[in-house]
C-alpha positions in Angstrom: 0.1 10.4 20.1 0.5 12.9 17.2 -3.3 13.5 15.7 -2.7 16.6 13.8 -4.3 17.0 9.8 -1.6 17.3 7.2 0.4 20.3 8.2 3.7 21.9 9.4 2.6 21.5 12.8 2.8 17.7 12.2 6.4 18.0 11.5 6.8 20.7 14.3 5.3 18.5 16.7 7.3 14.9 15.7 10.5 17.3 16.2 9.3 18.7 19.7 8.9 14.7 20.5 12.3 14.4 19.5 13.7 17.2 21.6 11.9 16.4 24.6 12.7 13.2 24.4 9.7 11.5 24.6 8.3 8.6 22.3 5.9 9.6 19.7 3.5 7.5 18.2 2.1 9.2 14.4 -1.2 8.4 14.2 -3.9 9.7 11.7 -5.9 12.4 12.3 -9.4 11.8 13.3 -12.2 12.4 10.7 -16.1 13.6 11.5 -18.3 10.6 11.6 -15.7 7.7 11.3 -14.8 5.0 13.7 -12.4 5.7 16.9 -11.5 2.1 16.9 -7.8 2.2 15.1 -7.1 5.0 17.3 -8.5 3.8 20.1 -6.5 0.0 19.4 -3.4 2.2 18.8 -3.8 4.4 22.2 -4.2 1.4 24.4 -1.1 -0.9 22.5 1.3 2.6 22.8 -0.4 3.3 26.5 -0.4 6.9 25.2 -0.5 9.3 28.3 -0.4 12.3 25.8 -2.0 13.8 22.6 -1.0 16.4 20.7 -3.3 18.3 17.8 -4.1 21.5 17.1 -7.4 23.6 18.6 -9.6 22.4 15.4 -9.4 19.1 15.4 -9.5 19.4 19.4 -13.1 20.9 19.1 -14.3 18.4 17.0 -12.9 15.4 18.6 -14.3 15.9 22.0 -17.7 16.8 20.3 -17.3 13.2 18.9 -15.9 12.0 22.2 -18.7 13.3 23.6 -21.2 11.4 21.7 -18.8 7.9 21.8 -19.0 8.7 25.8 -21.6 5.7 27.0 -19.9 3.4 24.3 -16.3 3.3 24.7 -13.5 5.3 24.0 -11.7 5.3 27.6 -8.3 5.2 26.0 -9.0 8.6 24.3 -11.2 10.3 27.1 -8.5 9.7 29.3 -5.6 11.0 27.6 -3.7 14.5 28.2 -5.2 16.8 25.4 -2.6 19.7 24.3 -3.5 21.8 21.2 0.3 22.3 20.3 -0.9 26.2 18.8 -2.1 26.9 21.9 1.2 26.6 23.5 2.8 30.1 24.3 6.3 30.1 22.4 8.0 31.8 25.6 8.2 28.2 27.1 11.1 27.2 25.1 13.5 29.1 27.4 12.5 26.4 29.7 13.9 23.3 27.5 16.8 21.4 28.6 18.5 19.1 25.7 18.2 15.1 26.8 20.8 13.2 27.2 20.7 10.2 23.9 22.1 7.1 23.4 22.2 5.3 19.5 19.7 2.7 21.0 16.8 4.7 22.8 13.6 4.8 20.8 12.8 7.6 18.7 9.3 6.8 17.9 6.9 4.1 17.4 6.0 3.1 13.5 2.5 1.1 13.9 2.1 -1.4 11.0 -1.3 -0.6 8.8 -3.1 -3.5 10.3 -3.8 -5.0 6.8 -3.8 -8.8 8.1 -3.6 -8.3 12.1 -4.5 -5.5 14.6 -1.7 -2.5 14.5 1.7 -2.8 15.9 4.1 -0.8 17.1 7.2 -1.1 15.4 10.0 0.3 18.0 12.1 2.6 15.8 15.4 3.9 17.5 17.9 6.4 16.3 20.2 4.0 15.4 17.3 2.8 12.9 16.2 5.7 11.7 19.6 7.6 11.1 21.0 4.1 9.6 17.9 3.9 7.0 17.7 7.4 6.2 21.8 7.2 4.9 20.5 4.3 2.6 17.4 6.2 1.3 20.1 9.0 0.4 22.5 6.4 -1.2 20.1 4.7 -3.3 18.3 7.4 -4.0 21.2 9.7 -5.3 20.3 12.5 -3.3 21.8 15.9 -2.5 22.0 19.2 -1.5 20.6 19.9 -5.0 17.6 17.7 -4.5 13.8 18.8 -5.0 11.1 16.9 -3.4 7.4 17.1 -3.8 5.0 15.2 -1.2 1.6 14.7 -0.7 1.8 10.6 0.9 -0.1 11.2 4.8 2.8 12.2 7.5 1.8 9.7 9.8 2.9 6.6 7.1 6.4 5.6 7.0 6.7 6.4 3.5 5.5 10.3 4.1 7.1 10.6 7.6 10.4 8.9 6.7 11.1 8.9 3.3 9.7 12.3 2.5 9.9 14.5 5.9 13.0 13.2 7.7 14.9 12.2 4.3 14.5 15.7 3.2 16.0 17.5 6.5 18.8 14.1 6.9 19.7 14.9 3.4 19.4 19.3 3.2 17.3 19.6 0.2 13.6 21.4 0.1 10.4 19.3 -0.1 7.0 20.9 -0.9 4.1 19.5 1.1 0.3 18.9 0.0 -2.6 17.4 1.5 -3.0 13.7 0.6 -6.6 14.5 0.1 -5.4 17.5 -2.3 -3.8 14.5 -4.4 -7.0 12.7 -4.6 -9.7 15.1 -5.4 -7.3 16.3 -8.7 -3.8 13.9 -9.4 -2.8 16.5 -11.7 -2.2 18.9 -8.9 0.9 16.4 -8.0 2.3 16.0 -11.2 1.8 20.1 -11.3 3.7 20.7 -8.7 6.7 18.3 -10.1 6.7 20.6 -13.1 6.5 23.7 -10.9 9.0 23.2 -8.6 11.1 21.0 -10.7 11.1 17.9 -8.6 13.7 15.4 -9.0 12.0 13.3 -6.0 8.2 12.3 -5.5 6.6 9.5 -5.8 4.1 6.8 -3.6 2.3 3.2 -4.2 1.2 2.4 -7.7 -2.2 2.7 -7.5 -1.5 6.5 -7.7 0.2 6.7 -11.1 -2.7 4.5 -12.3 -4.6 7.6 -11.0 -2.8 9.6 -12.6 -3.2 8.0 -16.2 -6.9 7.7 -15.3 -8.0 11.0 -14.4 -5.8 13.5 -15.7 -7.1 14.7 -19.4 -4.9 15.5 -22.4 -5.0 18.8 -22.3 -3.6 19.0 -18.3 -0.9 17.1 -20.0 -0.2 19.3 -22.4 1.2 21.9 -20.0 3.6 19.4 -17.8 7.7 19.0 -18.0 8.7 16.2 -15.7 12.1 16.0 -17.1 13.4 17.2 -13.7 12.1 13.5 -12.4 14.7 11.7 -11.5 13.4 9.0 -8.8 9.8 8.2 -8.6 9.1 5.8 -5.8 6.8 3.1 -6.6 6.1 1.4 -2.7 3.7 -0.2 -0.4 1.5 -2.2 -2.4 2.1 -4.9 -5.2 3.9 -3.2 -8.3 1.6 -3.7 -11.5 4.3 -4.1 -14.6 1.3 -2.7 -16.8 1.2 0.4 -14.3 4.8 1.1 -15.2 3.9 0.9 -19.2 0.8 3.0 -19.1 2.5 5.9 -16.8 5.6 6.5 -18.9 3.4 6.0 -22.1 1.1 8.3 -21.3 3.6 11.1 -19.8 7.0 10.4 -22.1 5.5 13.6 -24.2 5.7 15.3 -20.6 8.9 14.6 -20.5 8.5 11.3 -18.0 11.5 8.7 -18.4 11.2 4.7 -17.5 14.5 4.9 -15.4 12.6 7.0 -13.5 11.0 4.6 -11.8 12.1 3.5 -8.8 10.7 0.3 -7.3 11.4 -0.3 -3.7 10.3 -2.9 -0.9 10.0 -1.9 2.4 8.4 -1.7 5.8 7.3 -0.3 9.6 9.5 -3.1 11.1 12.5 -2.2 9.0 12.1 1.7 9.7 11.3 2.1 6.0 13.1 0.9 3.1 14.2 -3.1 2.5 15.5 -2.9 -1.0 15.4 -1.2 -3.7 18.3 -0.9 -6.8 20.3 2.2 -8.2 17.8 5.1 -9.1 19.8 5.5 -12.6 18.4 1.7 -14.1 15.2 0.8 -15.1 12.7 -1.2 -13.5 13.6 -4.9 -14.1 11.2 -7.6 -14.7 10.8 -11.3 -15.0 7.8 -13.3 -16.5 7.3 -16.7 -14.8 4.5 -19.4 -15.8 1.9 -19.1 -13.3 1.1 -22.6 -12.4 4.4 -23.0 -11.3 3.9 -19.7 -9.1 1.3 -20.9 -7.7 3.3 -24.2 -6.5 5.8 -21.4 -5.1 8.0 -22.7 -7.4 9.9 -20.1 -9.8 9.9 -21.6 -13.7 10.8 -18.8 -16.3 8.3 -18.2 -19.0 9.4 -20.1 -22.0 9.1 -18.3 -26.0 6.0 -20.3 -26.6 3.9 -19.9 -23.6 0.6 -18.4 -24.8 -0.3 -14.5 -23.8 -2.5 -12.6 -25.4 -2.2 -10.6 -28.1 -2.1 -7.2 -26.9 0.9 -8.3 -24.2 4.2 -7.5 -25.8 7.6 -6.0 -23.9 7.7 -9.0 -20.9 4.0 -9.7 -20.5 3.0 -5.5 -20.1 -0.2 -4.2 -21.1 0.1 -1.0 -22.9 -3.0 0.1 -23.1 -3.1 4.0 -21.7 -6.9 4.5 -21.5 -8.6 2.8 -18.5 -12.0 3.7 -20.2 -11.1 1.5 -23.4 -12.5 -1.8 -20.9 -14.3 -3.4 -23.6 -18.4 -3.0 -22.9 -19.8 -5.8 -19.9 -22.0 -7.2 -22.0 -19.2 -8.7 -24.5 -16.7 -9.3 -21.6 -18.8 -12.1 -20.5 -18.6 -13.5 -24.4 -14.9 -12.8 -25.2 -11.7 -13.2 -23.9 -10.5 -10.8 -21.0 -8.4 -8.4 -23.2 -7.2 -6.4 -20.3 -6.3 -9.5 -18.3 -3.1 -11.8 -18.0 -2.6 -14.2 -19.6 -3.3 -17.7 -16.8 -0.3 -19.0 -18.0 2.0 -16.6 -17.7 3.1 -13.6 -15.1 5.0 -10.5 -15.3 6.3 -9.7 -12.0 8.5 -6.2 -11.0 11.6 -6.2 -9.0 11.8 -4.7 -6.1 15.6 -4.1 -6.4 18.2 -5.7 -4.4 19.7 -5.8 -0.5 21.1 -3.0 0.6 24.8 -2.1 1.9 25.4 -4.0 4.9 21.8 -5.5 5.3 20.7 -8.8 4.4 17.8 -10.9 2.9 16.8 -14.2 2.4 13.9 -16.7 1.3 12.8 -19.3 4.1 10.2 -21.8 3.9 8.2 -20.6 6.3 7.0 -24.1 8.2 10.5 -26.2 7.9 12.0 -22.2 8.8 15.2 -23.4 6.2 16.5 -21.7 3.3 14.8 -21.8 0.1 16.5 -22.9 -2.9 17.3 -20.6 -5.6 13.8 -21.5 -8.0 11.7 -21.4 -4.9 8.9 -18.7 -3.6 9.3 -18.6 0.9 9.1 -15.9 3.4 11.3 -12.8 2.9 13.8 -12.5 5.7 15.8 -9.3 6.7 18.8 -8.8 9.1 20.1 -5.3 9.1 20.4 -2.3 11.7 17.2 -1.2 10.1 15.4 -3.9 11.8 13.5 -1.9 14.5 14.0 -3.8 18.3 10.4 -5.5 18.1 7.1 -4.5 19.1 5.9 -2.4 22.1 4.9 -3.9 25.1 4.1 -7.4 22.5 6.7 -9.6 23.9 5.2 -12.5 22.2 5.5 -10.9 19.1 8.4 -9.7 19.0 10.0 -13.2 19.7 7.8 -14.7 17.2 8.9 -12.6 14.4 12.1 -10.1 15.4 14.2 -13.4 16.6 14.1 -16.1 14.0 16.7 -18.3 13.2 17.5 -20.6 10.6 16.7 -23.9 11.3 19.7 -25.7 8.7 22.2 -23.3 10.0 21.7 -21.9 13.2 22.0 -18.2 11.4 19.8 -14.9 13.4 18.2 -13.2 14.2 16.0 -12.4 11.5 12.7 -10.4 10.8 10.1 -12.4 9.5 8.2 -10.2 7.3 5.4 -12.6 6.0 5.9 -11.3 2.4 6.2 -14.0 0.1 8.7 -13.9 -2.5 12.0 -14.9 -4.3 15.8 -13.9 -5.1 16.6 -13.8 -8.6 20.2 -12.9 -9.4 19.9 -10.6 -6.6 17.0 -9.0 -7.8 14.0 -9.8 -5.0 10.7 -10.2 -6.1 7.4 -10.2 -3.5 4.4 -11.9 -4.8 2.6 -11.7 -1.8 1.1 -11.8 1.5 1.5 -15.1 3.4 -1.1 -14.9 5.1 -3.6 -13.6 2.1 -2.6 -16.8 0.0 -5.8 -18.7 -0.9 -5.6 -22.7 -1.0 -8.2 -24.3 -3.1 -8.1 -27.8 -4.0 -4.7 -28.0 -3.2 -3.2 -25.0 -5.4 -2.1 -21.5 -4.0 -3.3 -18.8 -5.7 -2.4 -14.7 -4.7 -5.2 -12.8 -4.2 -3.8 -9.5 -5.9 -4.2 -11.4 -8.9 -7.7 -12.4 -9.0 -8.7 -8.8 -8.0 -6.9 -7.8 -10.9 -8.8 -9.5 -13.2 -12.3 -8.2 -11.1 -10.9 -4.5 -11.9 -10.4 -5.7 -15.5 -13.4 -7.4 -16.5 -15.6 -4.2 -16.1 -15.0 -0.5 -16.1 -18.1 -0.3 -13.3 -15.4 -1.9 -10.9 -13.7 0.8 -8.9 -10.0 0.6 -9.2 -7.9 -0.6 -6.2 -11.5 -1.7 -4.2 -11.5 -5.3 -4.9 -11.3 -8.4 -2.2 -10.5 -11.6 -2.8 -10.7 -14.3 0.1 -11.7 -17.8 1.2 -14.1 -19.5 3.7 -14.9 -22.5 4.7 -18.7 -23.8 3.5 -19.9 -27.2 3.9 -16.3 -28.3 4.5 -14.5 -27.1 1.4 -12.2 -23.7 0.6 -14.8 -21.3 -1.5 -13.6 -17.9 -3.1 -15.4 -14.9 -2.3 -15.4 -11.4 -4.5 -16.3 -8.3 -3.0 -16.3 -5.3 -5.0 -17.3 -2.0 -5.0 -19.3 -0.5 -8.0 -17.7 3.0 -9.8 -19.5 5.9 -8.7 -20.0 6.7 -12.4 -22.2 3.7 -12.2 -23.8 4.7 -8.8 -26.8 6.3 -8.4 -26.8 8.2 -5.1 -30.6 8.7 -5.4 -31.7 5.3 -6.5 -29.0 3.2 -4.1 -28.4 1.1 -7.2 -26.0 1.2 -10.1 -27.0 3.5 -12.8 -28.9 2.3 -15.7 -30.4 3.6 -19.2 -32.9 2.9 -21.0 -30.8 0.7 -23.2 -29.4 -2.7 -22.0 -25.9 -1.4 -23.0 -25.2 0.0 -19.4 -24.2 -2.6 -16.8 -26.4 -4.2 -14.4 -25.2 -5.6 -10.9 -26.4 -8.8 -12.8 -24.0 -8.1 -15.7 -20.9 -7.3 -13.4 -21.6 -10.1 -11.2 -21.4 -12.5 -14.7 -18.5 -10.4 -16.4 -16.6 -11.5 -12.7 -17.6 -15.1 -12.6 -16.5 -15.9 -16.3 -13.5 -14.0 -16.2 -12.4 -15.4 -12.9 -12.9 -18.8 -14.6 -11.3 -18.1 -17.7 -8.3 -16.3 -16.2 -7.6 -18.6 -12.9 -10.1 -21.9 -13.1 -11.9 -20.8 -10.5 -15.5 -20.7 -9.5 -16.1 -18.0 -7.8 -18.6 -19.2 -4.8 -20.2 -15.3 -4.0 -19.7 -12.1 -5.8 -20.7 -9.0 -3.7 -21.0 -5.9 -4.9 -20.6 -2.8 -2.7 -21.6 1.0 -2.7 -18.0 3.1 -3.5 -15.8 3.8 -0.2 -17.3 0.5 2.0 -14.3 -1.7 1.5 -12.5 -2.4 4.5 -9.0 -0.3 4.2 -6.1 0.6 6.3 -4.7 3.7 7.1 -2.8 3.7 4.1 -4.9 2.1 1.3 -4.2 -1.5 1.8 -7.2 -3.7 1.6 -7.8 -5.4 4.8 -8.7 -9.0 3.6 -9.2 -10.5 6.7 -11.5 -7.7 7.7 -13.7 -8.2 4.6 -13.5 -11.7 5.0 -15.3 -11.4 8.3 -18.0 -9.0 7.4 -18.5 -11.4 5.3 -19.1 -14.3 7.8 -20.7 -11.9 9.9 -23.0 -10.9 7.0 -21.8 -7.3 7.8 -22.2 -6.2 3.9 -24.9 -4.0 2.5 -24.8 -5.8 -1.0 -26.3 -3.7 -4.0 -29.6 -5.2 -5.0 -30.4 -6.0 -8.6 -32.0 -3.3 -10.6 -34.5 -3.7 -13.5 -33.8 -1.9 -17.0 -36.5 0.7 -17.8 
């Protein structure tokens, strides 16, 4: 197990793996006073026998394995501890190169654990050298390249796409801390000026970041123009993201080809699909109720939208702040939402050289017809060989076959989607859909209009899930409450001595009537959260099922109603 912060020693350490040909398993690093239990789950799936850090974030974890002692944490206490710093260099006379074949495992990729506990992925270097020539293909890279990273080492988008693509493909790559990212976005887009960076780029809620936080006048000092491919991965791709970033930064120099949306994932080594990095993003509006019976129906010219949607259904509002006031979303229309009828969804580009995809309905397990949403398929020699030491598993979803034509193995990826003129298009999770009263709805989008309907909802910290009460499907809202709005003395959302601030009272209506208007749904419980409490993986996905059972559980600190003073 690697456990090192974000560092060169990382890198040096997944390479020393590599050399001495043993399996490594990235893992992120462990943080003071945070839960062992992902590393713990990943230590006994891998049946690590080794971990490699540096003497830091030694110290501190066996202080905090030594307060875990009585509970748990056998899979950690017993491990080998090395502190690779510690190491005197002198041993590398010692090293004898091993002996390789195409099909031995390089390393293992767990998934983030957003709808199931981790897995790990077995990559081999067959895999990994097969996926990294199509990264450089699509991509356009070179010898000439620049790239700028700050995405964590131990995901497959900072590991593969960023370390290993940069060393497969001979260009230089300039590293920061994800957590330098987040404390001030601007450093990233500084550093793509700086360096002139024709490669960067990470899942969309960081360019909505970006046009959040970063003030005109850090703008004023930016050239992008060296941009050439910025990777938009890992999470649903919001069309209104796309609109707002290159509105805000064209002045900078920021062009829409730029964008590059991608598809991909831990079983497939990385990337999926993804088109040429020279065409801009493509879309395709839909009418949501047909969506929603996984059935594809184009948009037609007189399908209402709202007002401010022009340009395919996008948003183009650039200031996040603009959200009208609480108090007169829950009287007006939701100006910053979609339209019900209508949805804008972003392609994720197209199958790659010599791989293939295609949409199954995932009981019957045959092919979808052309206007139909199913299960997103992938053969390919990116396909990793399963999971380790998950036999069942791997079975289950490395070695499906069609059931019409006998075609296989497959990779199930339980991403919804659809093929659209070769364009794919993921609308969700298969198992997040929620069923109520017989109609499928995608979570992703009622969470967007949550985020929408008040500027007190953090961002990229909404949950939307179902349960089972008194024998019916009921819809469930957790969100957590902007720290602008927090009061860390008080425990309760800010408020003045004017009714004009939101109240957990307000936001709870400003959810419920927007969530009606927007879907016609009632939403059965709205809970509000303090900021950082919503269940996440590893790499920022919300972890539905997680939140879903806190919420069974009654696991959740809910913020209490304040009084105006």
């Amino acid at each position: 197990m690697l456990l090192f912060p974000p560092s060169l020693e990382y890198i040096a350490a997944f390479f020393g793996c590599l050399y001495a040909g043993v399996i490594a398993v990235p893992a992120y690093p462990p943080r003071p006073n945070r839960s062992l239990q992902r590393l713990q789950s990943i230590a006994a799936d891998a049946q690590a026998s080794i971990a490699l850090t540096v003497s830091t974030t030694l110290t501190s974890l066996k202080r905090q394995l030594a307060q875990t002692l009585e509970q748990a944490a056998p899979e950690l206490q017993n491990l080998h501890w090395f502190a690779t710093d510690a190491i005197p260099n002198t041993l590398a006379q010692d090293w004898q190169p091993p002996i390789f074949n195409p099909d031995a495992l390089a390393f293992l990729q767990y998934t983030s654990g957003s709808t199931a506990a981790p897995k790990g992925a077995m990559i081999t270097h067959r895999n990994l050298l097969y996926n990294l020539d199509l990264i450089y293909e699509y991509f356009g890279h070179s010898a000439d390249s620049i790239g700028v990273l700050w995405l964590p080492l131990y995901h497959d988008m900072g590991l593969v796409g960023g370390v290993l693509q940069s060393v497969y493909a001979g260009f230089p790559v300039t590293l920061m801390s994800p957590l330098v990212f987040l404390q001030s976005p601007i450093r990233w887009l500084r550093a793509i000026s700086h360096y002139r960076a024709t490669t960067s780029g990470g899942p969309n809620f960081a360019y909505d970041f970006c046009v959040r936080k970063i003030t005109s006048e850090q703008r004023s000092g930016l050239d992008l123009s060296s941009w050439t491919v910025a990777l938009n991965a890992a999470e649903p791709i919001r069309p209104e993201t796309l609109e707002r970033f290159t509105a805000t930064f064209a002045p900078c120099g920021f062009r829409r080809s730029t964008f590059f949306p991608s598809y991909g994932m831990a079983e497939a080594t990385l990337m999926v699909s993804g088109g040429l990095h020279t065409d801009e993003p493509v879309l395709k509006t839909v009418q949501a109720t047909g969506l929603a019976q996984h059935q594809v129906i184009p948009a037609n010219a007189d399908d209402h939208a709202p007002d401010h949607i022009t340009n395919h259904g996008i948003a183009h509002t650039t200031d996040h702040a603009a959200h009208p006031p609480v108090e007169n979303a829950t009287d007006q229309d939701n100006s910053h939402g979609t339209s019900l009828q209508i949805r804008t969804l972003v392609s994720c580009g197209k199958t790659l050289r010599d791989q293939q995809i295609v949409i199954v309905h995932p009981e019957t397990l045959s092919r979808c017809a052309a206007n139909q949403v199913g299960e997103i398929w992938v053969a390919g020699d990116s396909v990793a060989k399963g999971y380790w030491g998950n036999l069942e598993a791997t079975k289950r979803d490395f070695h499906a076959y069609l059931a019409d034509t006998g075609e296989g193995p497959f990779l199930r990826t339980g991403d919804l989607g659809f093929l659209d003129q070769g364009e794919l298009f993921v609308t969700g999770r298969l198992k997040d859909v929620i069923i109520i009263n017989g109609h499928n709805y995608y979570p992703q989008d009622i969470e967007t209009t949550v985020e929408l309907c008040s500027e007190a909802i953090r961002p990229t910290c909404c949950a939307a899930f179902s349960v089972d009460l008194h024998n019916t499907e009921q819809l469930i809202v957790l969100a957590e409450v902007d720290r602008r709005y927090f009061s860390r003395t008080s425990g309760h959302p800010q408020t003045a001595k004017n009714s004009s601030q939101p109240n957990v009272k307000d936001i709870t209506q400003a959810i419920r009537r927007s969530v009606l208007k927007q879907h016609d749904l009632q939403v059965s419980s709205v809970v509000l959260l303090k900021p950082g409490t919503i269940p996440k993986t590893s790499s920022g996905k919300i972890q539905r099922h997680a939140c879903r059972d806190l919420f069974l559980k009654q696991n959740l600190t809910e913020i209490e109603i304040p009084i105006h003073v």
